[in-house]
Backbone as numpy.savetxt, mean C-alpha at the origin, in Angstrom:
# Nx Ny Nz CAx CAy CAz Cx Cy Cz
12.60 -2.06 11.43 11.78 -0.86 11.43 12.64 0.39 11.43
13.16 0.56 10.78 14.80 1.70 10.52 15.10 1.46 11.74
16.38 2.36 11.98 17.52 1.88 13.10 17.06 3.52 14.21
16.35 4.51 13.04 16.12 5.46 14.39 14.59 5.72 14.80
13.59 4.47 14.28 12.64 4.27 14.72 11.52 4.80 14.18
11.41 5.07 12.94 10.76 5.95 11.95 9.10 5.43 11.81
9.09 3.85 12.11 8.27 3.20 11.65 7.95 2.00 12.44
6.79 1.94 13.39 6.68 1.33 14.34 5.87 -0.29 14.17
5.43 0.04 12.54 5.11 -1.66 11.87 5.65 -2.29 10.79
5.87 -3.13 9.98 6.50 -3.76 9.10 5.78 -2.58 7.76
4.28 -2.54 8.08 3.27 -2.15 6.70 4.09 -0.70 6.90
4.27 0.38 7.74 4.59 1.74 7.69 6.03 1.25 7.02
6.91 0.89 7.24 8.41 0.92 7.37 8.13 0.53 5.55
6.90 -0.31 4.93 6.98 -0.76 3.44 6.47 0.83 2.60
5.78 1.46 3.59 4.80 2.80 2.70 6.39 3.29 2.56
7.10 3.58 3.12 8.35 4.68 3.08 8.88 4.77 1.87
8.94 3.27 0.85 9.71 3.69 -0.01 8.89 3.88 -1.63
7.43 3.37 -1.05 6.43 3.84 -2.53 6.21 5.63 -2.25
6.52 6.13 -1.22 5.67 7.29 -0.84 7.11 8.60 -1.09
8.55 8.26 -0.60 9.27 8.84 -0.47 9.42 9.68 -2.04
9.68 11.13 -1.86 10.22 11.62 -3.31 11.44 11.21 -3.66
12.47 10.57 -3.12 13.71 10.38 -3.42 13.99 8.86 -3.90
12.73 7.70 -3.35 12.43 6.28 -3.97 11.90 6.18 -5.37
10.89 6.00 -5.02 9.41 5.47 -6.14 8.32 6.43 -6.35
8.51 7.67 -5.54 7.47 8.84 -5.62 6.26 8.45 -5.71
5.80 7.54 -5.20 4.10 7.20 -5.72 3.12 8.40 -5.28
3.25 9.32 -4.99 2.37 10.19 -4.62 1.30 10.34 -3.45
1.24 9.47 -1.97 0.84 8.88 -1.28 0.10 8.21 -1.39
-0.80 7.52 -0.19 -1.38 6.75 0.22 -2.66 6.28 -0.73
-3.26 7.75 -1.01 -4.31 7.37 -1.60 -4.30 7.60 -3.40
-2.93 7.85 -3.88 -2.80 7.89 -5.01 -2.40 5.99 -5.51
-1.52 5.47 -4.36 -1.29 4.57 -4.84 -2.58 3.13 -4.87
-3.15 3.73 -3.98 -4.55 3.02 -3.29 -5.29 3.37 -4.78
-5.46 4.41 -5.78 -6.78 4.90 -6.78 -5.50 3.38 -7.91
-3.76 3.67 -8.22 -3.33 3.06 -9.01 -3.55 1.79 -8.96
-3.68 0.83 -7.42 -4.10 -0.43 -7.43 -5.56 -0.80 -8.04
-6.50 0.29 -7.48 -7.69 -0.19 -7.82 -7.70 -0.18 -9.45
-7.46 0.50 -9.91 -7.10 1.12 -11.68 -6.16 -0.40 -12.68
-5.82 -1.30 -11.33 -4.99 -2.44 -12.07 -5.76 -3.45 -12.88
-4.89 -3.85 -13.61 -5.90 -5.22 -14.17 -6.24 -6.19 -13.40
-5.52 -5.86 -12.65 -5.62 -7.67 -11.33 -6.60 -7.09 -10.46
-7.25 -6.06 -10.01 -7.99 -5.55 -9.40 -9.09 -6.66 -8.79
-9.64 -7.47 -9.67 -10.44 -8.37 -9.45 -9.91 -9.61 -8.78
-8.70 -9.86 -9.15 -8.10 -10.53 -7.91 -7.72 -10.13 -6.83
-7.49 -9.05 -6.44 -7.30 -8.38 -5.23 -8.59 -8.37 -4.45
-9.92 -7.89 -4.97 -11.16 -8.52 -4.31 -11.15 -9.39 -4.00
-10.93 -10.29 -4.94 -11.42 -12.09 -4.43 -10.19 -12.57 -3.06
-9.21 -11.96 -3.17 -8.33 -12.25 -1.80 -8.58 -11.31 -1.05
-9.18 -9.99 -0.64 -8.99 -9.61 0.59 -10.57 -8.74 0.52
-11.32 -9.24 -0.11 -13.06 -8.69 -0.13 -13.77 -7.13 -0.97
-14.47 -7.04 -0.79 -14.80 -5.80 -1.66 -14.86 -4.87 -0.96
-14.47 -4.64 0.29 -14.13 -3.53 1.19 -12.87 -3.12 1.26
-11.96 -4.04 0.60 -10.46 -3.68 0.51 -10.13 -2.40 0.53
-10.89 -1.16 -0.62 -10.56 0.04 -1.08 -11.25 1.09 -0.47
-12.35 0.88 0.83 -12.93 2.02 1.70 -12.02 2.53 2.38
-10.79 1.90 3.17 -9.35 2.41 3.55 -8.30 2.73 2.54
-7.82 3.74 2.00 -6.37 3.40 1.11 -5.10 2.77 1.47
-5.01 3.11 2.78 -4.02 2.63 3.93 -4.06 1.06 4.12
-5.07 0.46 4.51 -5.20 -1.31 4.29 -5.01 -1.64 2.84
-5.57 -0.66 1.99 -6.03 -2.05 0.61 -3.85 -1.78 0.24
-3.03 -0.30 0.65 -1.49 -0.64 0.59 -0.74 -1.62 1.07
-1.41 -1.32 2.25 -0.68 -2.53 3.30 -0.80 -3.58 3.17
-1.86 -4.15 2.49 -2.58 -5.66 2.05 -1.57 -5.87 1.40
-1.84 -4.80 -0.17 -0.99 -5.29 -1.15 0.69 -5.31 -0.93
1.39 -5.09 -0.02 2.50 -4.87 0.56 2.68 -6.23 1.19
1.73 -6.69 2.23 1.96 -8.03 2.59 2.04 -9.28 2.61
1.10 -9.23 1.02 0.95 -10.48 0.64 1.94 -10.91 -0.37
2.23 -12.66 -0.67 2.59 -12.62 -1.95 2.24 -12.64 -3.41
């Protein structure tokens, strides 16, 4: 969880490097949350984690962050 404590769960310590301007710039939470839903696999992402996945942007990241 970095070494000076930045990030107090596995899912925060994974947002750091889609979110950071100096990584992957994804534009936060809920930009990357509109790009998942916008995927082709979208419909598999329902069928594994339900059709409520995308009322949070923050879970349906973290989901997709934790699974394989």
């Amino acid at each position: 969880m970095f070494w000076d404590g930045r990030a107090d769960t596995l899912q925060q310590q994974a947002m750091f490097p889609l979110t950071s301007p100096f990584e992957m710039d994804g534009g936060g939470v809920q930009v990357i949350a509109a790009k998942l839903q916008a995927a082709p696999y979208v419909g598999t992402l329902k069928q594994l984690f339900g059709d409520a996945l995308f009322s949070d942007p923050s879970i349906a990241v973290a989901r997709y962050q934790i699974e394989d």
